[in-house]
C-alpha positions, 0 to 999 in steps of 0.5 A: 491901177495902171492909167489908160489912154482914155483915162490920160487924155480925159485929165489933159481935156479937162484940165484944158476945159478948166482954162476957161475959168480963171477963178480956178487953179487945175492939178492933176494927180496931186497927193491930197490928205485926209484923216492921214490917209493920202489920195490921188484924185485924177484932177483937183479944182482950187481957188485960184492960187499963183505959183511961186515956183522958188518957194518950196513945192508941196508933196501932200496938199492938206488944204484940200480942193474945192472939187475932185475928179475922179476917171475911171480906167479899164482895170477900174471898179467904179464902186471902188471909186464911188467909195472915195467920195463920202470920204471926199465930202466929210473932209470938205471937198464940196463937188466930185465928177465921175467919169466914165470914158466908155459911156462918155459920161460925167456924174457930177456930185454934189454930195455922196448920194446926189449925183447928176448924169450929164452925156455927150454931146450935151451940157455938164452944169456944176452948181457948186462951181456954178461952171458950164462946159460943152461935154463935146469939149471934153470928149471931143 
């Protein structure tokens, strides 16, 4: 998977939106672990965490995100994606975002079959965070 313009973009924008809500520690392609198997998601939402950049850097995170963003490329399957979720909420990352840039849509998903669309220009709601942005702001 080669990363697209589209894709790049949406991580700094999101990332940006998260700056919001300083409950939240933002990290974009952070190596996270589950049952030995490292994933890459596009964004990782934390509890705040402060960074002491003397201390040793993690490689691989095994404390895993309260949410995960996944963003679709062109040389993308979006079920290939969709695929990782059920992964990601066994493991216990509580919230998974899909977004699609061509559609300028966000699923957000609270469980591996429960998702809500939510489209430009309108309101993204995430009830496991309890966040709102503007989708104007991300897809701006």
């Amino acid at each position: 998977m080669s990363p697209s313009k589209f894709h790049s973009y949406l991580q700094i924008a999101i990332g940006t939106a998260f700056a919001a809500f300083p409950q939240f520690s933002i990290f974009s392609n952070l190596t996270i672990a589950i049952g030995g198997v490292d994933y890459i998601p596009d964004v990782c939402v934390y509890p705040h965490q402060a960074m002491n950049f003397f201390a040793p850097d993690d490689v691989r995170m095994t404390d895993l995100p309260l949410m995960a963003v996944e963003i679709v490329s062109p040389t993308q399957i979006i079920q290939e994606i969709i695929e990782k979720f059920p992964i990601y909420f066994t493991a216990g990352i509580r919230s998974c975002w899909l977004v699609i840039p061509a559609a300028q849509t966000i699923s957000v998903y609270t469980a591996p079959t429960l998702g809500q669309v939510f489209t430009a220009p309108g309101e993204l709601h995430d009830p496991v965070l309890d966040i709102r942005i503007p989708l104007a702001q991300i897809f701006a």
